[in-house]
C-alpha positions as CSV (number, residue, x, y, z in Angstrom):
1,X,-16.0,-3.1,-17.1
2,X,-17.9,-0.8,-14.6
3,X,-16.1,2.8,-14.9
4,X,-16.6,5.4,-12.8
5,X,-14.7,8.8,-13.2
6,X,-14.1,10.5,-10.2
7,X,-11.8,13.8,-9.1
8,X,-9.6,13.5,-6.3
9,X,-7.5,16.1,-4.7
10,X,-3.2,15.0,-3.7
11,X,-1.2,17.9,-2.2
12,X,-3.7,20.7,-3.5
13,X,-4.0,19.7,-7.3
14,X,-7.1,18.1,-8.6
15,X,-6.7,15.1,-10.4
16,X,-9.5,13.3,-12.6
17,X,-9.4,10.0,-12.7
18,X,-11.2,6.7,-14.2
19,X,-11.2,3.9,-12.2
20,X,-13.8,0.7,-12.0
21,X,-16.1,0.4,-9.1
22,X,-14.7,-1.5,-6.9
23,X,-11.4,0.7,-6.8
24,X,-13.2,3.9,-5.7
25,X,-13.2,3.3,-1.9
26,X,-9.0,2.0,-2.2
27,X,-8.1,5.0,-4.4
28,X,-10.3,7.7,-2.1
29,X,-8.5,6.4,1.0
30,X,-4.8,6.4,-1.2
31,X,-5.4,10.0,-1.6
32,X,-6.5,10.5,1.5
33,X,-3.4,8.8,3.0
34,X,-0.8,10.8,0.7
35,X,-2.2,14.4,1.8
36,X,-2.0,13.1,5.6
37,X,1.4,12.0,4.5
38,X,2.1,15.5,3.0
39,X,0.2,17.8,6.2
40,X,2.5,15.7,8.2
41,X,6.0,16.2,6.5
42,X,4.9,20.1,6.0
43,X,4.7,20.5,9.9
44,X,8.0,18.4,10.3
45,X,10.3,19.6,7.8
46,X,11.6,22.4,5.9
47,X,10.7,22.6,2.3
48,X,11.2,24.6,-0.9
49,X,8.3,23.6,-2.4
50,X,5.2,20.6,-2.3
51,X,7.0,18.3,-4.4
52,X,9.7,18.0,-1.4
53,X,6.8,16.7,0.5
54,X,5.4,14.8,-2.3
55,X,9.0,12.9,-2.4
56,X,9.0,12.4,1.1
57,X,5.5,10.9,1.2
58,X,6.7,8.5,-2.0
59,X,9.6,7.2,-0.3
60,X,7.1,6.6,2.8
61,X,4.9,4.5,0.7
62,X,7.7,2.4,-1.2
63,X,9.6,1.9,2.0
64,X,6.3,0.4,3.7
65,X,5.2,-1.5,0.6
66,X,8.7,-2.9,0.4
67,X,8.7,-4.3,3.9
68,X,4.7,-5.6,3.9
69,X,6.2,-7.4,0.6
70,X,9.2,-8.9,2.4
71,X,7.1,-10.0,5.3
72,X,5.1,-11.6,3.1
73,X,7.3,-13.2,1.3
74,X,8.3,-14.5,4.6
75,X,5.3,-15.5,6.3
76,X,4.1,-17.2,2.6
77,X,7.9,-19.7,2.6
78,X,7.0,-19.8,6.6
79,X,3.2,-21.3,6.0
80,X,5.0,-23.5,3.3
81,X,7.1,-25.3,5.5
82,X,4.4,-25.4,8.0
83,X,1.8,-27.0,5.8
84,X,4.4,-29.6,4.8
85,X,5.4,-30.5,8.1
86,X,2.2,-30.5,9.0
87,X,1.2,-33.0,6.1
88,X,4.8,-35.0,6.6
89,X,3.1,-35.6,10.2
90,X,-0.1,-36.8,8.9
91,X,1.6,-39.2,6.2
92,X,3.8,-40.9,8.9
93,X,0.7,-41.4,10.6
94,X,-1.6,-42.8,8.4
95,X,1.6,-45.4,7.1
């Protein structure tokens, strides 16, 4: 596997990481995302501390990966029954 180590930077605190390759452009803009997450939640909220905002940018992230995941799930069962209709309409026509 192609490694690369790199050092990113989440809520102030440098992290080293390694990662292959390909991953380096996903995990930069992850990073990226969480400290837009935490400047955002900083200038919204009261706080005691950066892990308040780290918490608040975590439940961000699993509530929005939960609800891509659903509408997946839904659009995958959806294009399912599509495709078998679809292929149902082409058998009755070919008989």
């Amino acid at each position: 596997m192609d490694e690369l180590s790199i050092n990113i930077n989440i809520a102030d605190r440098p992290y080293r990481l390694s990662i292959s390759r390909k991953e380096e452009e996903t995990v930069r803009r992850a990073a990226a995302a969480i400290n837009n997450s935490v400047r955002t939640y900083a200038s919204q909220v009261a706080y005691k501390d950066r892990q308040d905002l780290l918490a608040m940018a975590a439940l961000q992230f699993a509530v929005s990966a939960i609800q891509n995941e659903t509408e997946l799930k839904f659009r995958d069962h959806h294009l399912t029954d599509k495709l078998m209709q679809i292929d149902q309409l082409l058998s009755d026509q070919t008989e």
